[in-house]
C-alpha positions as CSV (number, residue, x, y, z in Angstrom):
1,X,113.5,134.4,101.6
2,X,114.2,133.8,97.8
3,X,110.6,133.7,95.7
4,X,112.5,131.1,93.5
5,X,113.4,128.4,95.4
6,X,115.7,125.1,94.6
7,X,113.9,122.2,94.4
8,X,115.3,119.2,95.9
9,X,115.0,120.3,99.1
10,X,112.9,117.5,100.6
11,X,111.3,116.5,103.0
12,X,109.9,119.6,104.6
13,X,109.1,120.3,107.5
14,X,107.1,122.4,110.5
15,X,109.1,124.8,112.3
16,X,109.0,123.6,116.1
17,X,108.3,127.1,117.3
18,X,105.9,128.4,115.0
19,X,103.9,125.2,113.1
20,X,102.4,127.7,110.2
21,X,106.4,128.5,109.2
22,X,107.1,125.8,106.7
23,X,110.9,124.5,106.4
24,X,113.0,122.6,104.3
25,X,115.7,119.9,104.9
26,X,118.4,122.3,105.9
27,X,115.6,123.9,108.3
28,X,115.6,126.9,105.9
29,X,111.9,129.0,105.7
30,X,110.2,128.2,102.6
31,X,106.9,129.4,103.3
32,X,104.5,131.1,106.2
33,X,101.2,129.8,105.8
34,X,98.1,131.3,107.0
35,X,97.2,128.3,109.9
36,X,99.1,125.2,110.8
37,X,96.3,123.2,109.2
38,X,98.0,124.8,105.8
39,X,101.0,124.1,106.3
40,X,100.6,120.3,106.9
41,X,98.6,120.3,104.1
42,X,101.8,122.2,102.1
43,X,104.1,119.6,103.9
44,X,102.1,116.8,102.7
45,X,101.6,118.1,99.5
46,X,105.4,118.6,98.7
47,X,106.9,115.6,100.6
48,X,104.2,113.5,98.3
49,X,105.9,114.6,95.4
50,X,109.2,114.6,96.1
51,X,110.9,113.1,92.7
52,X,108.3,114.8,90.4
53,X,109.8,117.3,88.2
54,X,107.8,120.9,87.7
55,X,107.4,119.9,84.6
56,X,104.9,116.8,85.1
57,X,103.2,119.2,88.2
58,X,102.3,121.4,85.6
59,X,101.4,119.4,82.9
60,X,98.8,117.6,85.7
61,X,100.3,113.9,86.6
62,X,99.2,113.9,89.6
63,X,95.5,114.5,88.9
64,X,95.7,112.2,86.0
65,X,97.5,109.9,87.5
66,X,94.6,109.8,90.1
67,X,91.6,110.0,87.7
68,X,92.9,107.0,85.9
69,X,93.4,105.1,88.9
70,X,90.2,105.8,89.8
71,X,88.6,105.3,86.8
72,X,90.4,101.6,86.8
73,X,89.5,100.5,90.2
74,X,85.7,101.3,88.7
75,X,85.9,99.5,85.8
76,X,86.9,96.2,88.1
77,X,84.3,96.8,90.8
78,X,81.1,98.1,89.1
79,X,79.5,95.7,86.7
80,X,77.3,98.2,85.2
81,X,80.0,100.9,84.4
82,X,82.4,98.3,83.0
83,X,79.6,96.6,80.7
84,X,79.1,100.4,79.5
85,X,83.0,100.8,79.0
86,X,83.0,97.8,76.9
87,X,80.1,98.3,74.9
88,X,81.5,101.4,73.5
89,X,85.2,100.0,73.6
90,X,86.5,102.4,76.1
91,X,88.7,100.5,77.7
92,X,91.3,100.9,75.4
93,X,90.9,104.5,75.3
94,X,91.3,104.3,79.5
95,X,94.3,101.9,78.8
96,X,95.7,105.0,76.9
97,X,95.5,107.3,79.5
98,X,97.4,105.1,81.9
99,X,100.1,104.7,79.6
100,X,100.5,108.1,78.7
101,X,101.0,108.4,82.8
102,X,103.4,105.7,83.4
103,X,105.3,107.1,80.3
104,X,106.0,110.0,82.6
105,X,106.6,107.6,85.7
106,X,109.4,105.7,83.5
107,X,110.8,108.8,82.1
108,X,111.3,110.6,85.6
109,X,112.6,107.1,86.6
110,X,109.8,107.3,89.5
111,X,109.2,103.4,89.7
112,X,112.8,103.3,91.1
113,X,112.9,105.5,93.4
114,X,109.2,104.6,94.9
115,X,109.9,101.0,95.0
């Protein structure tokens, strides 16, 4: 097995006979995890991200892309969090954040291929 391995090889998959051997399309090994609990969690994982480059991976979209959801879904549903948000004008720094995200959803052309 290669250490350096193409991306693009989506969805992966368990290996039938042995669940910890994770596969890719072509039902090539890609990694042996240490418990099939791992290597769901390594399926999920990649499958979930399927058209994001390395690039946006590295650079953390994912967990930004999360933190300002979250952050978001506070400011509608707790009064007290959103009155301190607006007090000190935050929401258009929060409003930044999200934009800077969906920059990198329009630039990897993500919108398309998740809708």
């Amino acid at each position: 097995m290669s250490a350096v391995h193409e991306h693009g090889s989506e969805p992966w998959s368990q290996d039938p006979e042995d669940p910890r051997v994770v596969q890719d399309k072509s039902r090539k090994m890609v990694a042996l995890a240490i418990s099939v609990d791992n290597a769901l969690r390594i399926i999920s994982s990649v499958n979930a991200v399927e058209n994001v480059s390395s690039e946006s991976l590295d650079a953390g979209i994912v967990s930004e892309g999360l933190r300002c959801l979250s952050l978001l879904c506070r400011y509608h549903s707790d009064e007290v969090y959103r009155n301190r948000i607006d007090l000190e004008k935050g929401f258009e720094k929060l409003l930044e954040r999200g934009n800077a995200v969906w920059g990198v959803i329009k630039k990897e052309r993500l919108a398309e291929r998740w809708a």
